[in-house]
C-alpha positions in Angstrom: 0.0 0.0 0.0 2.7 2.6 0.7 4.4 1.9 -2.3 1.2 2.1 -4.3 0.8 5.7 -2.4 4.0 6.7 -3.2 3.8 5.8 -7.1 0.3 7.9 -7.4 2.5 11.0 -5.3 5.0 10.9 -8.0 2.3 10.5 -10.7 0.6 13.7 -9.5 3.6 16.0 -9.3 4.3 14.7 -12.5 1.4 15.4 -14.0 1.8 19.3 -12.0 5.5 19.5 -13.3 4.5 18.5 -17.0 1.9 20.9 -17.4 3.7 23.3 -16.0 6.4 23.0 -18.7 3.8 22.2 -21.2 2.0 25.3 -21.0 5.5 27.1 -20.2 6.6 26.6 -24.3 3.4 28.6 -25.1 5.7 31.4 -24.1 8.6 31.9 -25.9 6.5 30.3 -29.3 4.2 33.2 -29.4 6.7 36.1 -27.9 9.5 35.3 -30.7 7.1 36.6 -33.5 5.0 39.0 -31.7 7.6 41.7 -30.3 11.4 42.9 -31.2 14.6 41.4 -31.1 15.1 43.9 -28.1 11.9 43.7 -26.5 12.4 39.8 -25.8 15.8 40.3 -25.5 14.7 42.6 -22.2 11.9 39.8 -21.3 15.1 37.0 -21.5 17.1 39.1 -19.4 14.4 39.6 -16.4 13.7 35.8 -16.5 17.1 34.3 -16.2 17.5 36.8 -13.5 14.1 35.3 -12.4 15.3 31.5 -12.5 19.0 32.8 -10.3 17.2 34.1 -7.7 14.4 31.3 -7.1 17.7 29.3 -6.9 19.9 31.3 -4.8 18.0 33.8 -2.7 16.4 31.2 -0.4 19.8 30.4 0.8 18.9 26.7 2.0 16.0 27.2 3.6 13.4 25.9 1.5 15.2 22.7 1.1 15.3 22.8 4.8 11.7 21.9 5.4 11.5 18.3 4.2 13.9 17.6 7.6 12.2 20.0 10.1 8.6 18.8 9.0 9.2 15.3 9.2 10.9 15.6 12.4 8.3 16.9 14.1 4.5 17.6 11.7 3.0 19.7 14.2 5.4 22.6 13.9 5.4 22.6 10.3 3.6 26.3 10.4 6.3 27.1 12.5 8.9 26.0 10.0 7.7 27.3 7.0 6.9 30.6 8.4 10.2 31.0 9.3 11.3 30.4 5.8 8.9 32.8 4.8 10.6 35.5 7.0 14.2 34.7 5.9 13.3 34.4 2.0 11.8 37.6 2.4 14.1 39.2 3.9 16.7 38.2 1.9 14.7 38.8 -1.2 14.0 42.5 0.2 18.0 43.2 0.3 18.4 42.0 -3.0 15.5 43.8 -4.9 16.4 47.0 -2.9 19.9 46.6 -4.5 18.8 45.7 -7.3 16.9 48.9 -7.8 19.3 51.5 -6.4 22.0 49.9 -9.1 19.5 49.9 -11.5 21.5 51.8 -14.2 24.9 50.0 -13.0 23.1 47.0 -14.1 21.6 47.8 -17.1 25.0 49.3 -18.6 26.6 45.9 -17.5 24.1 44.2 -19.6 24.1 46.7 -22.4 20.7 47.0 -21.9 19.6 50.8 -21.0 15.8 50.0 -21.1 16.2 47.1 -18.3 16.4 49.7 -15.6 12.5 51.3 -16.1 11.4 47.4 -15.5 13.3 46.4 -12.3 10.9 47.9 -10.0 8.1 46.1 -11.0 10.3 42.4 -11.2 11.5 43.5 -7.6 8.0 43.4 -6.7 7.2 39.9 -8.9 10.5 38.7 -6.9 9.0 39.9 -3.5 6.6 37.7 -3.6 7.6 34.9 -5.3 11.3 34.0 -3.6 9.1 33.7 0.0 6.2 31.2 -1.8 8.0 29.4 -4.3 8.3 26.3 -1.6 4.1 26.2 -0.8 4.3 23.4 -3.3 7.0 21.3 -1.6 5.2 22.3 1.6 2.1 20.3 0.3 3.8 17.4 -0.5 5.4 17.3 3.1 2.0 18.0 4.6 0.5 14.8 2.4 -1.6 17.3 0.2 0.0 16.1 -3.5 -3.1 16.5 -5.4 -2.9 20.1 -3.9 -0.1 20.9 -4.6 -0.5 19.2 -8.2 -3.2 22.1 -8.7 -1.6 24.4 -7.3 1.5 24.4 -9.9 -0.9 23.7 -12.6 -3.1 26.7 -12.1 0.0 28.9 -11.1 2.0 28.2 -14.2 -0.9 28.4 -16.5 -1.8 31.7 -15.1 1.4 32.9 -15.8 1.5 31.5 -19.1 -1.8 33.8 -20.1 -0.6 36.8 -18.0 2.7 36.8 -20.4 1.1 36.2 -23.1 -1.8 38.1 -22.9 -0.3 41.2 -21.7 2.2 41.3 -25.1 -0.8 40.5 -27.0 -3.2 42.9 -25.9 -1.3 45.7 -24.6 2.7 44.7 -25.7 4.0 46.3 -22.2 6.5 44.4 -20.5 5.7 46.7 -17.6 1.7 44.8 -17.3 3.1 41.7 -17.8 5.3 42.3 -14.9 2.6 44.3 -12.7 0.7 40.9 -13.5 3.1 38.3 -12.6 3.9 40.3 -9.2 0.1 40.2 -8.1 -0.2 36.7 -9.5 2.5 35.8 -6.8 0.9 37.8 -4.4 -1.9 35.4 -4.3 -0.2 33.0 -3.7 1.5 34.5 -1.1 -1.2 35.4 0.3 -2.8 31.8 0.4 0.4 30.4 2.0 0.3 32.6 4.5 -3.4 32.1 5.1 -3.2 28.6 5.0 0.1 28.6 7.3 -1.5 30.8 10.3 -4.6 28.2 10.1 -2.3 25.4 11.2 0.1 27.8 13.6 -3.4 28.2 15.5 -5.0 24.6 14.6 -1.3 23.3 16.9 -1.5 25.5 19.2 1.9 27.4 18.2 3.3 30.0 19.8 6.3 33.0 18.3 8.9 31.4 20.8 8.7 27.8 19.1 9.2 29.5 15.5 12.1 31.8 17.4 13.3 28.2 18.9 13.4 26.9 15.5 14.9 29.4 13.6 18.5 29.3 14.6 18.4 25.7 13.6 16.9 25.8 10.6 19.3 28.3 9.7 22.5 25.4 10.7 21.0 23.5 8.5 20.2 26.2 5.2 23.4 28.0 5.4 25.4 25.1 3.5 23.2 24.1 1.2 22.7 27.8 0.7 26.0 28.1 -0.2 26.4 25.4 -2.1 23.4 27.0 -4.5 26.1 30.3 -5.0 28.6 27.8 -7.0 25.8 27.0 -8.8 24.8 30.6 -9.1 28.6 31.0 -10.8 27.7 28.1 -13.3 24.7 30.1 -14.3 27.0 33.7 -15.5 27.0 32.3 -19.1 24.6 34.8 -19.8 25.5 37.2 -17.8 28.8 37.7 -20.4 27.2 37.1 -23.1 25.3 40.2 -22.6 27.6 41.8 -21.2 30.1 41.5 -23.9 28.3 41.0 -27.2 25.0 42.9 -26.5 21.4 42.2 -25.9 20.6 40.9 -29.5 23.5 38.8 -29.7 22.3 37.5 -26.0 18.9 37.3 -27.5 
């Protein structure tokens, strides 16, 4: 029987993961002949900047949740929570750097038309570094149809927020205004859903302060171990940086 539950787990995050990427094609299919060399050049540049940050900016502690939860379910509020707090924080010092270099940046990446857009991807990274683990959180929590929805719907909704804010207004700006309160709703349910089980345990702010320093033993090397990666990952970087953004595109 367990084996038979775990085969249908793996089925359903499949069948999330696959859609995800399936309706994730969509995007690059229709943006290639609908705007500029430049204008998806810019787009490119946002998203790989985008995927580095979901992997780097957590620092460890999303991966650190799996251990914590199964340790002990009943402080799993607790746990994520406190991931919440450090992604976010940590996501707040990068955005905010990110915007006061903003022209530094751009110039780097010979792109003087990226530094009008950070703003609004700082606010799309805001809120999606601290709720990109709700999925994983499901899974630990034994909710895998859940969380098979909830990267089904998610994806798909960012699939028609890209596309349909080239199509029927070509502003990179929307699409990012979009995509920022997109992951604000799902923020938003993650936090909802983590303060119903913080109360439904009977939690208090001293167990998640009791917890913190050692999920934060545990993140810190993984964390640093996703920075290598991070270097593997600067490809891009220089090719922008030294050919120009439609050579990069």
């Amino acid at each position: 029987m367990a084996t038979k539950s775990n085969f249908e787990k793996t089925v359903f995050l499949t069948l999330g993961q696959a859609a995800g990427v399936g309706v994730g094609i969509l995007i690059p299919m229709f943006l290639s002949r609908w705007i500029t060399v430049d204008a998806y050049g810019t787009y490119k540049q946002l998203m790989w900047m985008y995927a580095v940050l979901l992997l780097t900016v957590h620092m460890g502690m999303d991966w650190g949740l799996f251990y914590f939860i199964k340790r002990n379910p009943s402080q799993s509020a607790a746990v994520s929570l406190n991931a919440i707090l450090v992604d976010l924080t940590l996501a707040l010092v990068i955005v905010g750097a990110g915007i006061a270099f903003a022209h530094p940046l751009s110039s780097l990446l010979e792109n003087p038309s990226l530094a009008q857009y950070l703003p609004a991807f700082g606010l799309f990274v805001l809120f999606t570094v601290p709720s990109h683990h709700f999925s994983h959180l499901l899974v630990i929590n034994e909710r895998t149809k859940s969380a098979m929805w909830l990267m089904i719907i998610f994806e798909s909704v960012k699939t028609l927020v890209i596309i349909g804010g080239y199509y029927f207004y070509n502003s990179l700006q929307l699409v990012l205004l979009g995509l920022a309160a997109l992951a604000f709703v799902r923020f938003s349910l993650l936090l909802a859903w983590n303060v119903s089980l913080f109360r439904e345990h009977s939690l208090n702010r001293r167990q998640m302060l009791d917890l913190l320093p050692q999920q934060l033993r545990f993140a810190w090397p993984l964390g640093l171990s996703n920075l290598l990666t991070f270097i593997l990952k600067l490809d891009r970087m220089f090719v922008s940086a030294l050919f120009g953004l439609r050579q990069f595109t």
